[in-house]
MOPAC internal coordinates of N, CA, C and O (Angstrom, degrees):
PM7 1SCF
backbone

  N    0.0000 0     0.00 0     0.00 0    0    0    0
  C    1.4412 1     0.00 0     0.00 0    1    0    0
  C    1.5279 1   109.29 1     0.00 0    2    1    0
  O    1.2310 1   122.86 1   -31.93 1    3    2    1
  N    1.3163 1   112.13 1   148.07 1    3    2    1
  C    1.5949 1   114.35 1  -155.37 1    5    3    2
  C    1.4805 1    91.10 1  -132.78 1    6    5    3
  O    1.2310 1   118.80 1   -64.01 1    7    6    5
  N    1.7388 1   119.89 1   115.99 1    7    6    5
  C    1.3919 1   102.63 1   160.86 1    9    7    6
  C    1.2115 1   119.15 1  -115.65 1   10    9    7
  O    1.2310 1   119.11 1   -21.65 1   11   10    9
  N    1.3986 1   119.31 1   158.35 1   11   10    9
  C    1.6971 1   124.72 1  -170.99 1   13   11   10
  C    1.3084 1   105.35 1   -72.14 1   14   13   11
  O    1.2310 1   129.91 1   -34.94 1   15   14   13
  N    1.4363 1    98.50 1   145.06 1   15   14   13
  C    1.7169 1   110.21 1   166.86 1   17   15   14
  C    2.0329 1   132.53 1   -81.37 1   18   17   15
  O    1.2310 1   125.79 1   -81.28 1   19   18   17
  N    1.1328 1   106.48 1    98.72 1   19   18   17
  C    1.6871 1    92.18 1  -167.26 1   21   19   18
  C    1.6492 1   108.11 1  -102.98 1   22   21   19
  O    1.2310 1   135.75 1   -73.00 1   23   22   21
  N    1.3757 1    87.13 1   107.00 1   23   22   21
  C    1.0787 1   111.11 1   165.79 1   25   23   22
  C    1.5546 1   124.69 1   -67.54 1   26   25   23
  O    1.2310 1   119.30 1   -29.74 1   27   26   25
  N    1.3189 1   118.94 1   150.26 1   27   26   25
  C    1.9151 1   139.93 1   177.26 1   29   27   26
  C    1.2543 1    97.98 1  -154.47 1   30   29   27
  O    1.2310 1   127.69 1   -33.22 1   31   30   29
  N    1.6095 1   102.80 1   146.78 1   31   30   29
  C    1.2102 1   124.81 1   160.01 1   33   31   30
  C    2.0825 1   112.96 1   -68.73 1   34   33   31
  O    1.2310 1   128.33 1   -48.95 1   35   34   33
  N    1.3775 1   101.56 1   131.05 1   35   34   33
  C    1.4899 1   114.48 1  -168.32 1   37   35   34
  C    1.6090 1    86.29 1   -51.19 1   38   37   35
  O    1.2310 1   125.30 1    -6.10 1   39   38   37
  N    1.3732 1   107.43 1   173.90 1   39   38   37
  C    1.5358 1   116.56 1   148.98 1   41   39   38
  C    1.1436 1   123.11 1   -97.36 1   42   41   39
  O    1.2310 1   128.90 1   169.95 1   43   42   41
  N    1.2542 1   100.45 1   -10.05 1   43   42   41
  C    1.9028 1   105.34 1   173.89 1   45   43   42
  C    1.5319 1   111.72 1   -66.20 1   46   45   43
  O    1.2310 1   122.07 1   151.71 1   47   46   45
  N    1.2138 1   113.64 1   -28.29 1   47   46   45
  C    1.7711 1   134.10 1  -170.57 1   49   47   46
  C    1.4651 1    97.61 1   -54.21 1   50   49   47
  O    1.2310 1   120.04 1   -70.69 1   51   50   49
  N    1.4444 1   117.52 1   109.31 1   51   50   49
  C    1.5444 1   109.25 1   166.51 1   53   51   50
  C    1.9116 1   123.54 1   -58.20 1   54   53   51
  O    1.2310 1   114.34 1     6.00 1   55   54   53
  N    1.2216 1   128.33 1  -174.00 1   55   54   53
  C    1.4714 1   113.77 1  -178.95 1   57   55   54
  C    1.5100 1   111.29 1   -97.35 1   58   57   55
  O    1.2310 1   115.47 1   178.83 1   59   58   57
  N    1.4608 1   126.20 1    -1.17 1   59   58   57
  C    1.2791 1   132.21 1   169.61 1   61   59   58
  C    1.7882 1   107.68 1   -76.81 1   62   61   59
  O    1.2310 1   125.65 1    43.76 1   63   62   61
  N    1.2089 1   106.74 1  -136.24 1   63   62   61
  C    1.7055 1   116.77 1  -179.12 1   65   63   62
  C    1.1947 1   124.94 1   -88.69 1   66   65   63
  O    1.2310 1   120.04 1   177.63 1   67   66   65
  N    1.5336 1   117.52 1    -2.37 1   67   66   65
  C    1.6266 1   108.66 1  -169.34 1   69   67   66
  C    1.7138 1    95.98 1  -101.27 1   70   69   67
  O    1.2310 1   116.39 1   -91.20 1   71   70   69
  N    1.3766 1   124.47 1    88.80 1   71   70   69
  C    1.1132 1   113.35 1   175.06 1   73   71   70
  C    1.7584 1   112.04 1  -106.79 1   74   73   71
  O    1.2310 1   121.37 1   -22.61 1   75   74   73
  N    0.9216 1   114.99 1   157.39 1   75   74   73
  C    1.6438 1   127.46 1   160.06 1   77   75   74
  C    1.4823 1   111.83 1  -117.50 1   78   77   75
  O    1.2310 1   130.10 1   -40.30 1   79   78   77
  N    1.5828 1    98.13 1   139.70 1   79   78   77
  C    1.7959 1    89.38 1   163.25 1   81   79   78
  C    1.4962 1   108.16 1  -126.25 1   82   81   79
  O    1.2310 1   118.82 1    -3.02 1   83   82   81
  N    1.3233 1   119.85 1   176.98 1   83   82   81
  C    1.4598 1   113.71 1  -164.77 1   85   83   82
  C    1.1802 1    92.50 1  -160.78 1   86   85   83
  O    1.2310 1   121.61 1   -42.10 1   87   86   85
  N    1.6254 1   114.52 1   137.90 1   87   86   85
  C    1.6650 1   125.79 1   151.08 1   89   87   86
  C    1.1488 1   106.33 1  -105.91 1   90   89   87
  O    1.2310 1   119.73 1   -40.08 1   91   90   89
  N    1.8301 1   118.13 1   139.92 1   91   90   89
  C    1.1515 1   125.84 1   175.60 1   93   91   90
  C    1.4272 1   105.26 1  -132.00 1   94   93   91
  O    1.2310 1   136.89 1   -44.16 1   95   94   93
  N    1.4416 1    84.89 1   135.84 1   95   94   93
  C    1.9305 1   126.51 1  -165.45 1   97   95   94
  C    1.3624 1   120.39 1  -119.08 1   98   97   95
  O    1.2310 1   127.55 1    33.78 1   99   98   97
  N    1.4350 1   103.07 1  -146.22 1   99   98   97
  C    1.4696 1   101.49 1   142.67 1  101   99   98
  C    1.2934 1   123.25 1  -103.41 1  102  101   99
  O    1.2310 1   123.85 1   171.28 1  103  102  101
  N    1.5758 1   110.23 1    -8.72 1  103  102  101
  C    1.1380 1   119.37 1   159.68 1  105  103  102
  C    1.7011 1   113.77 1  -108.16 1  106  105  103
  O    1.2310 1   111.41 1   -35.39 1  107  106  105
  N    1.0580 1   133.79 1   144.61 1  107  106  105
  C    1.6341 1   143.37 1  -152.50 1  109  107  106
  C    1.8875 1    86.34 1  -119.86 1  110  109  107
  O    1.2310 1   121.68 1   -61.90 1  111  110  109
  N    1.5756 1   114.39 1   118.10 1  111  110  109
  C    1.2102 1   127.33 1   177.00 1  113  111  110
  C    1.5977 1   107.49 1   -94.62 1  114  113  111
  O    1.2310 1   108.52 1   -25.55 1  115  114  113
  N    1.1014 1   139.07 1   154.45 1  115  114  113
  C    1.5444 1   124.72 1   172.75 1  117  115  114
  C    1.5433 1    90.62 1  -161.06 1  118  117  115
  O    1.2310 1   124.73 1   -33.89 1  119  118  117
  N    1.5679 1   108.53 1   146.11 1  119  118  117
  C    1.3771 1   124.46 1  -152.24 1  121  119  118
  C    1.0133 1    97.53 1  -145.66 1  122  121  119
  O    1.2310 1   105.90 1   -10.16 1  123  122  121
  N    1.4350 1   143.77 1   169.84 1  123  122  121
  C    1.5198 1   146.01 1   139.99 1  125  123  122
  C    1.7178 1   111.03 1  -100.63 1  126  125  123
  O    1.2310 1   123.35 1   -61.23 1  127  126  125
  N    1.3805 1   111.19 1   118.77 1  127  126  125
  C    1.6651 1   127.62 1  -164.64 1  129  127  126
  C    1.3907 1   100.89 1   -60.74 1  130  129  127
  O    1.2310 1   110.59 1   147.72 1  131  130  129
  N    1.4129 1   135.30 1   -32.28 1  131  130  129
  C    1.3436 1   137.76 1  -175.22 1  133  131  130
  C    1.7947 1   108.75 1   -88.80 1  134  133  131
  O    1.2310 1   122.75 1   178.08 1  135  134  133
  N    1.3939 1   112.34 1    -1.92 1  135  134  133
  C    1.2331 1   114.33 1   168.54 1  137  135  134
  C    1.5791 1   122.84 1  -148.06 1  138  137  135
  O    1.2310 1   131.62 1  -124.00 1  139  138  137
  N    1.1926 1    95.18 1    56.00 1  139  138  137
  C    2.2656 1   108.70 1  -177.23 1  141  139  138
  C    0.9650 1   117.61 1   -35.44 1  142  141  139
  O    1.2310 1   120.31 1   146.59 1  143  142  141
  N    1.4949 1   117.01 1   -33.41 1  143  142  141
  C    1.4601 1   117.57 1  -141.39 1  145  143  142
  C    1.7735 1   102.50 1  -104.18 1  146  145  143
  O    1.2310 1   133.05 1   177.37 1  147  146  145
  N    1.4506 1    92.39 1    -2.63 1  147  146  145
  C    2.0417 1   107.26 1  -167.81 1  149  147  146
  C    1.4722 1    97.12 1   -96.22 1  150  149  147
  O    1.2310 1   126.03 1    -7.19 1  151  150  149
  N    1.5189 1   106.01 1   172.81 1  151  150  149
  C    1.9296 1   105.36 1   179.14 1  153  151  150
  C    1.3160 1    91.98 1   -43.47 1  154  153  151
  O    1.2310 1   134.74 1    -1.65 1  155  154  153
  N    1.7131 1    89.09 1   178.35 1  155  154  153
  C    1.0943 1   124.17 1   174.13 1  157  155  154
  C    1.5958 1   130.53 1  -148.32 1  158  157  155
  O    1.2310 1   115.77 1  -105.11 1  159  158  157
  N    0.9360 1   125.63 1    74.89 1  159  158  157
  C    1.8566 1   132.78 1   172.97 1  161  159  158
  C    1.2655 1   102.79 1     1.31 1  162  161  159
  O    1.2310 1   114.53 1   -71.54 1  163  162  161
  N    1.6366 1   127.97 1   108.46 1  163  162  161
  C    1.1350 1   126.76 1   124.39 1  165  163  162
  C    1.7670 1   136.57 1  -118.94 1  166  165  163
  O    1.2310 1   134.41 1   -41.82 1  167  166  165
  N    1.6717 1    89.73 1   138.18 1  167  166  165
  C    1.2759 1   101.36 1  -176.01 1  169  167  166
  C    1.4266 1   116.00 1  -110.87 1  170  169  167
  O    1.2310 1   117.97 1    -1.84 1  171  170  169
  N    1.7078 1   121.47 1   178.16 1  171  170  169
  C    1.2779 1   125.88 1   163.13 1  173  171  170
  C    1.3767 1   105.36 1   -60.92 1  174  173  171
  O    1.2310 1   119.72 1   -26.31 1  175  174  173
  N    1.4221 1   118.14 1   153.69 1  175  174  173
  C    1.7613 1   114.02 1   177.26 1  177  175  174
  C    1.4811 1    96.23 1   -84.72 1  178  177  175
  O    1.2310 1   111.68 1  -179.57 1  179  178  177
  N    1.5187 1   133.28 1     0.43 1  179  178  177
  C    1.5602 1   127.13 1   167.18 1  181  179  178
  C    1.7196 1   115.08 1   -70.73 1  182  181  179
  O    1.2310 1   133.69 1   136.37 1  183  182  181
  N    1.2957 1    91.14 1   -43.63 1  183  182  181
  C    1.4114 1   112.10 1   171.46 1  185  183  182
  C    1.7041 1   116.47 1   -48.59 1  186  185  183
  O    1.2310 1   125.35 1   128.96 1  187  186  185
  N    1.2539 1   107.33 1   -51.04 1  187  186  185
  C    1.7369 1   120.96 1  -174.28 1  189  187  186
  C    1.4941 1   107.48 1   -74.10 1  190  189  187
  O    1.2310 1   119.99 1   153.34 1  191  190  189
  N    1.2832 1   117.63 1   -26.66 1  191  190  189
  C    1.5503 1   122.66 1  -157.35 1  193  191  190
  C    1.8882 1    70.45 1   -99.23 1  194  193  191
  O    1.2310 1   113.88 1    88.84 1  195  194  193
  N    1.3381 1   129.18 1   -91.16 1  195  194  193
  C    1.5169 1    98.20 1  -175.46 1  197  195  194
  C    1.6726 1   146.66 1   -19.51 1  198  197  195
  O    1.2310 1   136.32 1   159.88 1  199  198  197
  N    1.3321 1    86.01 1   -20.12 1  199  198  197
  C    1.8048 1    87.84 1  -162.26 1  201  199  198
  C    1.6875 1    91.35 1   -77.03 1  202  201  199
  O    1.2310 1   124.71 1   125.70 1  203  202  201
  N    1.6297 1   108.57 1   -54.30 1  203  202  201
  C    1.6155 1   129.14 1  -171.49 1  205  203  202
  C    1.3128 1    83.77 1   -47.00 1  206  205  203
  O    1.2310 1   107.28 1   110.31 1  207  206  205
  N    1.2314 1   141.31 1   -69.69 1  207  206  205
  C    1.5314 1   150.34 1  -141.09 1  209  207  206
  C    1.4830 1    84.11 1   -59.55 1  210  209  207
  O    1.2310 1   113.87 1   108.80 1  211  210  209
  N    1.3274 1   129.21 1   -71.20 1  211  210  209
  C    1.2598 1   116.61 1  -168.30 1  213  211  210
  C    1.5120 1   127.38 1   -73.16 1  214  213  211
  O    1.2310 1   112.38 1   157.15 1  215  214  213
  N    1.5059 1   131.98 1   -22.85 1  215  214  213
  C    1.2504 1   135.89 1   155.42 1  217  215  214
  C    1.2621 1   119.13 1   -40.42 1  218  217  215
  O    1.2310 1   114.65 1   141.69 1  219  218  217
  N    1.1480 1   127.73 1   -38.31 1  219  218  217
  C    1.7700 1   151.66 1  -143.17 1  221  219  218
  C    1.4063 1    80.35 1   -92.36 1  222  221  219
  O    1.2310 1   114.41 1   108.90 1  223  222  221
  N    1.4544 1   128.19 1   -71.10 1  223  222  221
  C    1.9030 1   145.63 1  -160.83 1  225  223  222
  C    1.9364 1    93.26 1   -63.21 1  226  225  223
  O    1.2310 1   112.58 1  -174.30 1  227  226  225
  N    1.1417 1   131.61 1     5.70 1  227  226  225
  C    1.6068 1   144.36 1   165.46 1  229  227  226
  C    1.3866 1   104.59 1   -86.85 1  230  229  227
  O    1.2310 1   120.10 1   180.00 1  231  230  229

């Protein structure tokens, strides 16, 4: 069984060129929007909800 990836633009992504996009799962996909077709970061979604948790405490 094959499930689709749904992608959004992060909110961290400013409105110029530095964007990220991300699907969140149980695994959290993260991409760069100006380059789809290159790797792509995946993490645990425990992992992602920590990272935000600590960016946010900045």
């Amino acid at each position: 069984m094959t499930s689709e990836i749904t992608w959004h633009k992060s909110s961290y992504s400013n409105a110029a060129e530095n964007c990220v996009e991300v699907a969140e799962g149980h695994t959290t996909h993260i991409r760069d929007t100006q380059n789809r077709a290159q790797a792509q970061l995946n993490i645990p979604s425990s992992e992602w909800t920590a990272l935000l948790s600590a960016l946010s405490k900045n």
